[in-house]
Residue, then its C-alpha position, 0 to 999 in steps of 0.5 A: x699140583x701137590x693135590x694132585x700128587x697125593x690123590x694120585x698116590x692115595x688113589x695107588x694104594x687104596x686101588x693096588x696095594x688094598x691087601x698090604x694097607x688092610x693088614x696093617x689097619x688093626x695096628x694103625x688104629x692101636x696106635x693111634x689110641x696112645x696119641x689120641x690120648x695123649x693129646x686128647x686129653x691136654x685140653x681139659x688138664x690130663x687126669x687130674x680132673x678139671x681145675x676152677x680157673x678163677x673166673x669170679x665164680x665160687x663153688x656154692x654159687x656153681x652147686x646152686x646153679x646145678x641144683x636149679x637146673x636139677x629143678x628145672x628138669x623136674x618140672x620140666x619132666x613131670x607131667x602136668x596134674x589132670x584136673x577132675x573134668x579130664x579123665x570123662x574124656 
């Protein structure tokens, strides 16, 4: 029944109140900027930059690990040497 109600009420003001709703949508989304940020952000510890947890993991061992996919993208990006025979085609 709470369903109904509020599709009847959305309904309402989408269908007889556009005008009054459209005004005012500039303003809803400004306002929701600050709280987007807000709690957007506490999931990777605010603006302090990501913290290490202590996950066994040391910082050489995670650049090491960054510069072999740095690598594997190279190879994986370069395109294969032609060998003599192909370029007659």
């Amino acid at each position: 029944m709470a369903v109904k109600s509020e599709s009847w009420l959305l309904r309402f003001l989408l269908v007889e109140h556009r005008q009054h709703l459209f005004q005012w949508l500039p303003f809803l989304l400004l306002a929701l900027c600050p709280l987007m940020h807000v709690f957007m952000h506490g999931g990777h510890g605010g603006h302090g930059g990501h913290k290490h947890r202590d996950t066994g993991e040391s910082k050489d061992a995670e650049e090491e690990a960054y510069r072999r996919g740095v690598e594997e993208g190279k190879k994986q990006s370069d395109p294969q040497p032609r060998k003599e025979n192909d370029h007659a085609r």
